[in-house]
PyMOL Python script that loads the backbone (N, CA, C, O; Angstrom):
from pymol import cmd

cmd.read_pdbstr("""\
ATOM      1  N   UNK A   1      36.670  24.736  -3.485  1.00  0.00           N
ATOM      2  CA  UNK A   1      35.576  25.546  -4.030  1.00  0.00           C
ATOM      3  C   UNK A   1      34.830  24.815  -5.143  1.00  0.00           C
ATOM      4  O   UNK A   1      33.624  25.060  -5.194  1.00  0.00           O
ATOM      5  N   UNK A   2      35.234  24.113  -5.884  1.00  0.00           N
ATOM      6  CA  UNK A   2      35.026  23.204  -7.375  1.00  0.00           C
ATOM      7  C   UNK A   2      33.754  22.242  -6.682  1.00  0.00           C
ATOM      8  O   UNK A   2      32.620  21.921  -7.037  1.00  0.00           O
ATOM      9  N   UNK A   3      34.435  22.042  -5.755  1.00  0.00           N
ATOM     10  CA  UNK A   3      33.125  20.569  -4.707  1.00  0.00           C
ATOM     11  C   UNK A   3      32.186  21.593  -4.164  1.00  0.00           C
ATOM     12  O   UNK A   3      31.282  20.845  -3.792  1.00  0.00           O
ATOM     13  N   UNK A   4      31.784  22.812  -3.863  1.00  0.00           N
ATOM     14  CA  UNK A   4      30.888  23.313  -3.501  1.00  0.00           C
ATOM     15  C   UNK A   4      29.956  23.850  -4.935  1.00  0.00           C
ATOM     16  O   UNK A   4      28.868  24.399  -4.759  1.00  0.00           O
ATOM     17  N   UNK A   5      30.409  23.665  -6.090  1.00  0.00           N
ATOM     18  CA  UNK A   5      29.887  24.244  -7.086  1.00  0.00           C
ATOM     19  C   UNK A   5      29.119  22.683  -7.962  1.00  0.00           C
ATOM     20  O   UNK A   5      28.265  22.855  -8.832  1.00  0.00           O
ATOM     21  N   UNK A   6      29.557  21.332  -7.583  1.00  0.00           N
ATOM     22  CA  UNK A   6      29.245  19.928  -8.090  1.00  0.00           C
ATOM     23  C   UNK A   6      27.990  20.136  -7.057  1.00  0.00           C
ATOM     24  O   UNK A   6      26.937  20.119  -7.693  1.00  0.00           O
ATOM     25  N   UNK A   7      27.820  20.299  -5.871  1.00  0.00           N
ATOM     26  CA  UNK A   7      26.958  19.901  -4.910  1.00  0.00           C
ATOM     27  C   UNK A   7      25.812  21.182  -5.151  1.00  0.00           C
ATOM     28  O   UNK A   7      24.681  20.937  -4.732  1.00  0.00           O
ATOM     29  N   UNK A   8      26.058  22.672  -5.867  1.00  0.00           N
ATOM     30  CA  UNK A   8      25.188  23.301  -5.976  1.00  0.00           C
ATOM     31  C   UNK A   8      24.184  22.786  -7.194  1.00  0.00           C
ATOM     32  O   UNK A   8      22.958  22.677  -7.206  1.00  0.00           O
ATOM     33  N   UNK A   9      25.346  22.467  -8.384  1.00  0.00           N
ATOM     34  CA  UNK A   9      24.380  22.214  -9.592  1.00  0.00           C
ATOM     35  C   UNK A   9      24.014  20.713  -9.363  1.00  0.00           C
ATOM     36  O   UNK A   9      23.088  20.221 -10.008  1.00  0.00           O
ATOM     37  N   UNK A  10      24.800  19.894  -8.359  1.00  0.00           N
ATOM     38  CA  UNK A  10      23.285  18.393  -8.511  1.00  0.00           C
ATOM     39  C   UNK A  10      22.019  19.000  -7.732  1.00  0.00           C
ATOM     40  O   UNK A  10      20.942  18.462  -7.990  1.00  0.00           O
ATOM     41  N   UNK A  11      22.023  20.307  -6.591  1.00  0.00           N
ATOM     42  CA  UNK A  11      21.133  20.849  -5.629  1.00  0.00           C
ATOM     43  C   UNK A  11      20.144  21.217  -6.888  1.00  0.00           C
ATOM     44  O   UNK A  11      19.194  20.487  -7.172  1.00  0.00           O
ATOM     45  N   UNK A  12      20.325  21.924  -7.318  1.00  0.00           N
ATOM     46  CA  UNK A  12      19.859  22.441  -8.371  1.00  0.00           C
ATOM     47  C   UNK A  12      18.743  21.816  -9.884  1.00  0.00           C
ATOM     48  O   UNK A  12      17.732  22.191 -10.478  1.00  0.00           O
ATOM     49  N   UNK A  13      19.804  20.596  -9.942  1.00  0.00           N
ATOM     50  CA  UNK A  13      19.042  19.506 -10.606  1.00  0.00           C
ATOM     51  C   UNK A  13      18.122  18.688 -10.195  1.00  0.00           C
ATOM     52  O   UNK A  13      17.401  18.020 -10.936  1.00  0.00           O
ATOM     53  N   UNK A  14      18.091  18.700  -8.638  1.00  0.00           N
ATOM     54  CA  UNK A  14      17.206  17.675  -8.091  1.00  0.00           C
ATOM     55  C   UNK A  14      16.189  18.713  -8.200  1.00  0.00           C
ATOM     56  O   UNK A  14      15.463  18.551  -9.181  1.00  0.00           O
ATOM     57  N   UNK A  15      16.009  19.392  -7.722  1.00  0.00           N
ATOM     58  CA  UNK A  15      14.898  20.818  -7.827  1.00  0.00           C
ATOM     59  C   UNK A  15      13.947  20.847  -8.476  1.00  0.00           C
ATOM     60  O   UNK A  15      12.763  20.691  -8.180  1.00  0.00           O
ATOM     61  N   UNK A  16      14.674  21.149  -9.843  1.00  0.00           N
ATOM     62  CA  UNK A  16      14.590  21.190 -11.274  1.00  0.00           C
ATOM     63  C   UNK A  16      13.516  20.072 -11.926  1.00  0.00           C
ATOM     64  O   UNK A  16      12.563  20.230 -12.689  1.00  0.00           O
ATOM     65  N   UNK A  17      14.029  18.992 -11.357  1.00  0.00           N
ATOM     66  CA  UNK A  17      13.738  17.370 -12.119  1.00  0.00           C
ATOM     67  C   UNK A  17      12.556  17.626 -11.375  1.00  0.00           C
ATOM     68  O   UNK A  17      11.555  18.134 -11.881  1.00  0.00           O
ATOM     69  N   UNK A  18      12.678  17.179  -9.814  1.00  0.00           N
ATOM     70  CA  UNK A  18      11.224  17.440  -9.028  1.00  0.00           C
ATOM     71  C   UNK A  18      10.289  17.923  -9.572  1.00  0.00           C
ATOM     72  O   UNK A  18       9.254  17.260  -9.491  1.00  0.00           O
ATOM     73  N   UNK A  19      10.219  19.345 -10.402  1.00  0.00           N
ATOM     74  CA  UNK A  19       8.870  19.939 -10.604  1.00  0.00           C
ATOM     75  C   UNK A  19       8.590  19.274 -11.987  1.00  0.00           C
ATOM     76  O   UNK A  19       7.419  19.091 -12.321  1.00  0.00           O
ATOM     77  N   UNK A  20       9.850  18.822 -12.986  1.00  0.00           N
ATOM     78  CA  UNK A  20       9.162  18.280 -13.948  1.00  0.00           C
ATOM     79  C   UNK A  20       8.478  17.003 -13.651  1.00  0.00           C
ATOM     80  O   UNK A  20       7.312  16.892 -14.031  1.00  0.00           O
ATOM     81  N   UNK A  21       9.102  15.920 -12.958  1.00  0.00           N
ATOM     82  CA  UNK A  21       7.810  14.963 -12.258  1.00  0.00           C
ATOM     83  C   UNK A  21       6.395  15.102 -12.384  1.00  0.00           C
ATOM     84  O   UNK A  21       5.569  14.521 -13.088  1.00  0.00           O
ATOM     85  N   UNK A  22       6.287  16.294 -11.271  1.00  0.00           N
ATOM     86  CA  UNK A  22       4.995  16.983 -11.014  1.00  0.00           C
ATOM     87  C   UNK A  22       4.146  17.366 -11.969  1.00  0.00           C
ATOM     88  O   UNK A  22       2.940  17.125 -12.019  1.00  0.00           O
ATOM     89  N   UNK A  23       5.107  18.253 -13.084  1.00  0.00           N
ATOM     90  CA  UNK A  23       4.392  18.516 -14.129  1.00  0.00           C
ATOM     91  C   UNK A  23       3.902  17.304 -15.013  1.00  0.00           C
ATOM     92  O   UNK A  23       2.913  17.362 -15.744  1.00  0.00           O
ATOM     93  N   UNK A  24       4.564  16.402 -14.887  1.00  0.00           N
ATOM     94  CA  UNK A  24       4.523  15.143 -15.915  1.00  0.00           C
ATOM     95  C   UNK A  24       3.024  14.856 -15.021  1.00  0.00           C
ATOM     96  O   UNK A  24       1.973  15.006 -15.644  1.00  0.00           O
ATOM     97  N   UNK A  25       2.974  14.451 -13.589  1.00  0.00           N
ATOM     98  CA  UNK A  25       2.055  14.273 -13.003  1.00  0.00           C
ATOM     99  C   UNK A  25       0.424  14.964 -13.305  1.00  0.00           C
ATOM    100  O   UNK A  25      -0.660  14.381 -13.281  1.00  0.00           O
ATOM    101  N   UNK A  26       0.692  16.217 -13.551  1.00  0.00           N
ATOM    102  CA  UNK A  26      -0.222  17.264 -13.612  1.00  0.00           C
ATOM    103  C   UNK A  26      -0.679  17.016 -15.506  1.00  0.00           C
ATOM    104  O   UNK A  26      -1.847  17.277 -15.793  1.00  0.00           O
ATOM    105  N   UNK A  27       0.095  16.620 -16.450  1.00  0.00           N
ATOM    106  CA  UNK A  27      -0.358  16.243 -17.418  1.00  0.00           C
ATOM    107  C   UNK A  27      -1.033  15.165 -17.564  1.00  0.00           C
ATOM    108  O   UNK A  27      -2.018  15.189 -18.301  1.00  0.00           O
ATOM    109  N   UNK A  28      -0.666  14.008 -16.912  1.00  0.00           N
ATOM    110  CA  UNK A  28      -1.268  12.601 -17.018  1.00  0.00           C
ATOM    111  C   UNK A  28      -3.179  12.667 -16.602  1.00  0.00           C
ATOM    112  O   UNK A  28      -4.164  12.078 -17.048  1.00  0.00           O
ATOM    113  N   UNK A  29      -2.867  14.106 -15.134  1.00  0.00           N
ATOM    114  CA  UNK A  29      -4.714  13.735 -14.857  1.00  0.00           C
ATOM    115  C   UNK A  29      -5.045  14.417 -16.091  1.00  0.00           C
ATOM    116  O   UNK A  29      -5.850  13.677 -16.657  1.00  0.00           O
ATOM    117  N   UNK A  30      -4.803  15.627 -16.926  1.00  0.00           N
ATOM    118  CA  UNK A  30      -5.190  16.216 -17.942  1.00  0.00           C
ATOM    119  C   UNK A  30      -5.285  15.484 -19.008  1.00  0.00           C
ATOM    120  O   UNK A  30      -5.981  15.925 -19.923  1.00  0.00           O
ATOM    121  N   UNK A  31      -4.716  14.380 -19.146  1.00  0.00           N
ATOM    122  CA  UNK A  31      -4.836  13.135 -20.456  1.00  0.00           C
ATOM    123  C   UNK A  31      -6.381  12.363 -20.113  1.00  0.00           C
ATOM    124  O   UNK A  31      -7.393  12.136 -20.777  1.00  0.00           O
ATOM    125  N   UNK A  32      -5.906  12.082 -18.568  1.00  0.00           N
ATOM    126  CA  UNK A  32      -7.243  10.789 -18.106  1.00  0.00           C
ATOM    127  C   UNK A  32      -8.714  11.852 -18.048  1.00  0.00           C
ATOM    128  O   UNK A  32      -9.820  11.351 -18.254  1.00  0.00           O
ATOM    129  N   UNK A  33      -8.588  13.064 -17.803  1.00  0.00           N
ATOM    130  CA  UNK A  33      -9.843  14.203 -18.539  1.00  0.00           C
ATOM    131  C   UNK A  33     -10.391  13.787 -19.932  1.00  0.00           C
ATOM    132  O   UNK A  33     -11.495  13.486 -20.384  1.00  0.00           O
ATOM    133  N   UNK A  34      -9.116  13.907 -20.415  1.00  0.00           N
ATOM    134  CA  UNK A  34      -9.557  13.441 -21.774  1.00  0.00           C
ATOM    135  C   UNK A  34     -10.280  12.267 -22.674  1.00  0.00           C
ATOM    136  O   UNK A  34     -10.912  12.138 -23.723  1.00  0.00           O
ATOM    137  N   UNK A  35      -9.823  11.576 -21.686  1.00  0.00           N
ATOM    138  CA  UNK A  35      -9.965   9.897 -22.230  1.00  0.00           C
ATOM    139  C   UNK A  35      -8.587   9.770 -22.441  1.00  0.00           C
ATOM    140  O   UNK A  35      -8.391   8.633 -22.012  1.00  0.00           O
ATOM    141  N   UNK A  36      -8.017   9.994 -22.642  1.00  0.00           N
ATOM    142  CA  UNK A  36      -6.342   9.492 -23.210  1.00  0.00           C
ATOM    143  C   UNK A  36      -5.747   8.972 -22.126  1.00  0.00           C
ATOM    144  O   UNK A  36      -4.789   9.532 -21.594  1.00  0.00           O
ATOM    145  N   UNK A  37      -6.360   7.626 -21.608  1.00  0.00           N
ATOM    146  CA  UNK A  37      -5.388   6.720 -20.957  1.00  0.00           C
ATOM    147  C   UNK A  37      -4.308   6.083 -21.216  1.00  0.00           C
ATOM    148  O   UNK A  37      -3.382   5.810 -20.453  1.00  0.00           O
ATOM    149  N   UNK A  38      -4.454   5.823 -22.423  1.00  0.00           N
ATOM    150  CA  UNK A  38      -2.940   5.641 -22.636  1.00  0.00           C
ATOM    151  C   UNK A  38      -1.885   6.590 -22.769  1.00  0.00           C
ATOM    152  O   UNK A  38      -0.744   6.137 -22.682  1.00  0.00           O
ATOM    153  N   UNK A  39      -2.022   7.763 -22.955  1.00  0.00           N
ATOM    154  CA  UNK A  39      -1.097   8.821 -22.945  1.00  0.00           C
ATOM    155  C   UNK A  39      -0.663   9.211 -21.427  1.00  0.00           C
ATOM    156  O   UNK A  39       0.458   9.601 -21.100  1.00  0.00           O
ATOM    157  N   UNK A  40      -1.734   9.033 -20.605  1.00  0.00           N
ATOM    158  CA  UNK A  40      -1.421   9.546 -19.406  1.00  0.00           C
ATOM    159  C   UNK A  40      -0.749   8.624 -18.880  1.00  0.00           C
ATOM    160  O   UNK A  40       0.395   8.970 -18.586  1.00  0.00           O
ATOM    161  N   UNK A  41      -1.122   7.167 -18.554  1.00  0.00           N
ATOM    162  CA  UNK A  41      -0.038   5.995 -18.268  1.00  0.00           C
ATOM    163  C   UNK A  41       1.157   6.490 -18.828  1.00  0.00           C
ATOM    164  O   UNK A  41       1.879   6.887 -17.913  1.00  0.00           O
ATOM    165  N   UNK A  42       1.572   6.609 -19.706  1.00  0.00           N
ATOM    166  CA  UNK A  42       3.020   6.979 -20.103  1.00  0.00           C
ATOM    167  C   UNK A  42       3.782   8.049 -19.730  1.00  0.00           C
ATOM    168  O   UNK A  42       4.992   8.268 -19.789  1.00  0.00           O
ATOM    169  N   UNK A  43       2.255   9.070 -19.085  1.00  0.00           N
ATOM    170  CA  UNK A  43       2.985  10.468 -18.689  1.00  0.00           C
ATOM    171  C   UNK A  43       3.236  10.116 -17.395  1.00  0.00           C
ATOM    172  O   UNK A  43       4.316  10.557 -17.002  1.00  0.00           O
ATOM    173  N   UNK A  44       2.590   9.444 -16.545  1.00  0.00           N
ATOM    174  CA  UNK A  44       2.777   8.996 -15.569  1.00  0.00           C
ATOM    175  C   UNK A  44       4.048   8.163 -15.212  1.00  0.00           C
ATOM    176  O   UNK A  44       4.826   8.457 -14.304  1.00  0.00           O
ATOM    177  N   UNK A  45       4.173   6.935 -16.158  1.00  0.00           N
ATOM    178  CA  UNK A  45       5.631   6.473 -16.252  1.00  0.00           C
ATOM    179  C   UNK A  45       6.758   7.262 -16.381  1.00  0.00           C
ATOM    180  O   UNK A  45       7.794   6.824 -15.881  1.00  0.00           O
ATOM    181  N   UNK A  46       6.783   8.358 -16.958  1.00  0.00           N
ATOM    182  CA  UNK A  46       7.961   9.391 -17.389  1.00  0.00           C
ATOM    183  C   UNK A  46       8.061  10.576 -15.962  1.00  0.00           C
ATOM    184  O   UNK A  46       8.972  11.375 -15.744  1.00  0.00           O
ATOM    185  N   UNK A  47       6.773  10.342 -15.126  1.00  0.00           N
ATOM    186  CA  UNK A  47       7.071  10.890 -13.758  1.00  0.00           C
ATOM    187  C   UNK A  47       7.658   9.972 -12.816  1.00  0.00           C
ATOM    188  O   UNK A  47       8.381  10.444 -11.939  1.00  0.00           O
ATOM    189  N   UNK A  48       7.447   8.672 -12.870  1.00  0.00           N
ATOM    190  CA  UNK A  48       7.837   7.558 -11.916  1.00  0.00           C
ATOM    191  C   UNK A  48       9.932   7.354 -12.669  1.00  0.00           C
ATOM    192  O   UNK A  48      10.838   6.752 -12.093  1.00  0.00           O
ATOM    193  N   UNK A  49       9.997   7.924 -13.704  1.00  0.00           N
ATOM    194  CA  UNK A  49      11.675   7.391 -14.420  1.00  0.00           C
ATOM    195  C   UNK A  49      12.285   9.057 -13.899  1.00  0.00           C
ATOM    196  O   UNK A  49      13.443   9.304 -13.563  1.00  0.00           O
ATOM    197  N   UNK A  50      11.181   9.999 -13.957  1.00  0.00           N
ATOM    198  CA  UNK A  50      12.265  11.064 -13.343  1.00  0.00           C
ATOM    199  C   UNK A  50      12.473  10.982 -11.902  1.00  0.00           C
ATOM    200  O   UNK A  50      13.569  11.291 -11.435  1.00  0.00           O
ATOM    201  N   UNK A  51      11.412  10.551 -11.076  1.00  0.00           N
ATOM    202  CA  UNK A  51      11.582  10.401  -9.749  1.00  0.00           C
ATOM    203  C   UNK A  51      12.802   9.333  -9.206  1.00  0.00           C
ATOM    204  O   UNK A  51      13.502   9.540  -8.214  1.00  0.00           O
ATOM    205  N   UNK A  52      12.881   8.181 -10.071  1.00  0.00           N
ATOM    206  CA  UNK A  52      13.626   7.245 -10.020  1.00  0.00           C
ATOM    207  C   UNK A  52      15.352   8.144 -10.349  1.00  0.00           C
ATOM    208  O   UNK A  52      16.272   7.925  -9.561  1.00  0.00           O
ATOM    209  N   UNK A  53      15.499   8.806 -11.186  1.00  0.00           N
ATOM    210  CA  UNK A  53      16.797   9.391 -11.809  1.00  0.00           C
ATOM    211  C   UNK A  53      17.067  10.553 -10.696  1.00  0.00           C
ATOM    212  O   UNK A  53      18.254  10.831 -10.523  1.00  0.00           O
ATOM    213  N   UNK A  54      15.956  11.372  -9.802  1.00  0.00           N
ATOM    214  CA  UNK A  54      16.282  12.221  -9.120  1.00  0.00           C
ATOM    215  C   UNK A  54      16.522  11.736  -7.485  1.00  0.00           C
ATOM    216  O   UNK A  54      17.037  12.319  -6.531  1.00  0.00           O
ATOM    217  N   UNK A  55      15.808  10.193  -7.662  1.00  0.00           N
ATOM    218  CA  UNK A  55      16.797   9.177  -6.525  1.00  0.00           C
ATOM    219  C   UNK A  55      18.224   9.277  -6.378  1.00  0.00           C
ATOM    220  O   UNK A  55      18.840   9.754  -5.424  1.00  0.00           O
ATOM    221  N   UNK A  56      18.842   8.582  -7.824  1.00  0.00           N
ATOM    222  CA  UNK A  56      19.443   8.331  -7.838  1.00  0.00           C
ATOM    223  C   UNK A  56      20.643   9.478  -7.755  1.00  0.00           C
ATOM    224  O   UNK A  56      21.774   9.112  -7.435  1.00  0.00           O
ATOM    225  N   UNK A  57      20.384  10.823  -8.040  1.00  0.00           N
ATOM    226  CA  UNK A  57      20.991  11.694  -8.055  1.00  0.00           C
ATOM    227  C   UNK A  57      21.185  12.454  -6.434  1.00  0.00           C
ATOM    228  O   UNK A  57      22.214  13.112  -6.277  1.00  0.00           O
ATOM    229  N   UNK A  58      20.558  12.390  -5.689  1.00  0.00           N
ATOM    230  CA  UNK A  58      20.318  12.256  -4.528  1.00  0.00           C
ATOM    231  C   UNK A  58      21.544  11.358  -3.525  1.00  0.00           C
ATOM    232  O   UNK A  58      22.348  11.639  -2.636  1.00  0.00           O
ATOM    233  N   UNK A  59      21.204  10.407  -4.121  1.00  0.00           N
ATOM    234  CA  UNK A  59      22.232   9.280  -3.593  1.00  0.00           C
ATOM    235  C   UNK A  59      23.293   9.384  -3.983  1.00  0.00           C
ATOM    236  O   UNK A  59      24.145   9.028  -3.168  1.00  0.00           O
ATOM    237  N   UNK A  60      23.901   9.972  -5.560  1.00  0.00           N
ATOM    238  CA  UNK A  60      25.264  10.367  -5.981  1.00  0.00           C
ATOM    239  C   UNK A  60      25.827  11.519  -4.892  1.00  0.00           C
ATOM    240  O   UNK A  60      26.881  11.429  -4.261  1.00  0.00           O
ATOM    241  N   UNK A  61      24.995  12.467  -4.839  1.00  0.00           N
ATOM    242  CA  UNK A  61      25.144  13.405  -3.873  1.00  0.00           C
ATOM    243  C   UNK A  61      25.681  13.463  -2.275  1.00  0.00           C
ATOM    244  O   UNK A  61      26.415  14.200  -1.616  1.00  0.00           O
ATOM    245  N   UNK A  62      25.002  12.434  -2.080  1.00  0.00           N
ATOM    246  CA  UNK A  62      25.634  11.936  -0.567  1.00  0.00           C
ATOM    247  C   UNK A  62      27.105  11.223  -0.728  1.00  0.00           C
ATOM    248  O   UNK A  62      28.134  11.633  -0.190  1.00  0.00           O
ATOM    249  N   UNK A  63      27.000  10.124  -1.540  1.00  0.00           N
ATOM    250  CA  UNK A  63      28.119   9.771  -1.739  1.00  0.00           C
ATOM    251  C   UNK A  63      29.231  10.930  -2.050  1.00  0.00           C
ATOM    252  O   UNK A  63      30.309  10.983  -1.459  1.00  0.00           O
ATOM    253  N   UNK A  64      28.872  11.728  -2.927  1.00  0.00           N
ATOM    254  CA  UNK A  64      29.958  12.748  -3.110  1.00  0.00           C
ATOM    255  C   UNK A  64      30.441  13.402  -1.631  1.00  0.00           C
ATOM    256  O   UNK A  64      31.555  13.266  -1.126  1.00  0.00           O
ATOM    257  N   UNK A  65      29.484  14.027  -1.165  1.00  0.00           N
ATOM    258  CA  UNK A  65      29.419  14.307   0.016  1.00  0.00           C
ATOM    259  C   UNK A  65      30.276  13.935   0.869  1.00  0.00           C
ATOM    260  O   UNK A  65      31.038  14.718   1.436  1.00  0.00           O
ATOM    261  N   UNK A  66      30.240  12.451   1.094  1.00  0.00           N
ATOM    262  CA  UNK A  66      30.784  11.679   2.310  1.00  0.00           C
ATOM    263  C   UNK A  66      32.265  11.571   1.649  1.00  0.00           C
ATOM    264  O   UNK A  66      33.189  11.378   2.439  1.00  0.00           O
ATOM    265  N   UNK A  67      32.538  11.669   0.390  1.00  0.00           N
ATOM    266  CA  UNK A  67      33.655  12.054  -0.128  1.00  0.00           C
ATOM    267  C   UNK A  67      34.615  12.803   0.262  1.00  0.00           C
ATOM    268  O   UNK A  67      35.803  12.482   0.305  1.00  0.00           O
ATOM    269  N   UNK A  68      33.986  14.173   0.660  1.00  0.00           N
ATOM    270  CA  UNK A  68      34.720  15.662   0.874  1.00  0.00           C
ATOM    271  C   UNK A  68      35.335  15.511   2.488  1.00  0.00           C
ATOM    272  O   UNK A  68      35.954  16.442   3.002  1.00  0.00           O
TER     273      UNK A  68
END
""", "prot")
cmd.dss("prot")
cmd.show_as("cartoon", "prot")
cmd.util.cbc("prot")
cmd.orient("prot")
């Protein structure tokens, strides 16, 4: 039961992370509105490091997975 409750909350986290991406995404065009290219590059980078971390969490997941 313990391994069905690891695989709900990484389910959960990938989810989670996903929309902040998006949102990070959805701030960056709201920076480049602004003129604030450099803010948005960075908001943009901080969507490309969550996408990268919700890879990787993804991939922990399977591995766990193939574990059980």
């Amino acid at each position: 039961m313990e391994d069905n409750k690891i695989i709900i909350l990484m389910d959960h986290t990938i989810h989670h992370n996903e929309h902040h991406a998006e949102d990070f995404i959805d701030i960056a065009s709201k920076l480049k509105e602004e003129g604030a290219t450099d803010a948005a590059t960075l908001a943009e980078e901080a969507a490309k490091d969550v996408n990268e971390a919700v890879r990787k969490l993804k991939e922990a997941r399977e591995l766990y997975k193939n574990k059980l």
